[in-house]
C-alpha positions in Angstrom: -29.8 12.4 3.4 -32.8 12.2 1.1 -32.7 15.9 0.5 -28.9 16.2 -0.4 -29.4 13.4 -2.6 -32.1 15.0 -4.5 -30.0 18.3 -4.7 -27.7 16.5 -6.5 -30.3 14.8 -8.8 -31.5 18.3 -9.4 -28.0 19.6 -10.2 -27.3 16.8 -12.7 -30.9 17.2 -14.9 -30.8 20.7 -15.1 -27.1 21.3 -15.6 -26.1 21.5 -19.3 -22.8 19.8 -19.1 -22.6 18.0 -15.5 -20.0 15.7 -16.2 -17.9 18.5 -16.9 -18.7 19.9 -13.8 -18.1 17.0 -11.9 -15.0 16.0 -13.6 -13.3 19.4 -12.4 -14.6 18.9 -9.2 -13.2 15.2 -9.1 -9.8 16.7 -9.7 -10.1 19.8 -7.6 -10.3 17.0 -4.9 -7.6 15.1 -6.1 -5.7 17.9 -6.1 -6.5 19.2 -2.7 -5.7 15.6 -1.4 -2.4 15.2 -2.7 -1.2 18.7 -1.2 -2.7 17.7 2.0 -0.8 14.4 2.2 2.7 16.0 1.1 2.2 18.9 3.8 1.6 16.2 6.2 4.2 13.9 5.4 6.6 17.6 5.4 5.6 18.4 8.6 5.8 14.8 10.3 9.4 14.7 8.7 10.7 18.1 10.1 9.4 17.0 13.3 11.6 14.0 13.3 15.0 14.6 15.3 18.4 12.5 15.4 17.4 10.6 18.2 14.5 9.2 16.6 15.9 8.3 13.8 18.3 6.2 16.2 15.4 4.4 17.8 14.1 3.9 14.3 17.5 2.5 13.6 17.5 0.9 16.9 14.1 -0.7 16.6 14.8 -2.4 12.9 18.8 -3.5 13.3 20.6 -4.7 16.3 24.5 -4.4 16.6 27.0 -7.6 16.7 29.2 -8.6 19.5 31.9 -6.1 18.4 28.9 -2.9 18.4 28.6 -2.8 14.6 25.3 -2.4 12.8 25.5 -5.0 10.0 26.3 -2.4 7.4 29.2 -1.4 9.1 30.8 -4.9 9.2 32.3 -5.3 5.5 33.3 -1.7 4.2 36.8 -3.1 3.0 35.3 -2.8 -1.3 39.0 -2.9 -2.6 39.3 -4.1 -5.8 41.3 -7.0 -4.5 38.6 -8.2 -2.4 36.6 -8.3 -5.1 35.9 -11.5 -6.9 36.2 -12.2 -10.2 32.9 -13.9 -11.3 30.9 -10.5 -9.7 29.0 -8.2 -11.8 28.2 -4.8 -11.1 25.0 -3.9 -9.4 22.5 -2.5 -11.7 21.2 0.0 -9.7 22.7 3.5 -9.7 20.9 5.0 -6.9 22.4 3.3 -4.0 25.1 4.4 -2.2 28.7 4.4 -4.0 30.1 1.9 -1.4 29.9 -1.5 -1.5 28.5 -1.7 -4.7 29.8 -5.3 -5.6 27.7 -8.2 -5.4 29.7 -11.2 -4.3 
């Protein structure tokens, strides 16, 4: 450990610029990082089939006494249902349905 650390000692005194050096290879890292972790999280997501998403599903949410997940209950977002008092829900990235808050 002593030795590496005094390469590195050595590389810093008689380097003309060594931040610059070690900035770039600060970010070559970061870089390499970041790839690694999206190919990872790619190829744990491809390996993920329909039925585990169910037991995910199944895991998180339990059905009522009719079989219904709890989303599934109230899909009825006629305009008559809606009260008057509700505002629109700010978000726009949520799903289309249901987007009145009561």
């Amino acid at each position: 450990m002593n030795e590496v650390l005094k390469a590195i000692w050595q590389w810093l005194e008689n380097n003309p610029h060594p931040l610059t050096d070690l900035r770039t290879l600060v970010w070559f890292v970061f870089l390499v990082l970041i790839v690694g972790a999206w190919l990872a999280a790619r190829r744990r997501s491809r390996k993920r089939t329909a039925e585990d998403e169910q037991e995910m599903i199944d895991e998180n949410f339990q059905k009522n006494e009719d079989g219904l997940y709890p989303w599934e209950v109230n899909t009825n977002d006629h305009p008559s249902t809606v009260k008057k008092g509700t505002k629109p829900h700010p978000m726009d990235n949520l799903p289309q349905r249901g987007r009145w808050r009561i």
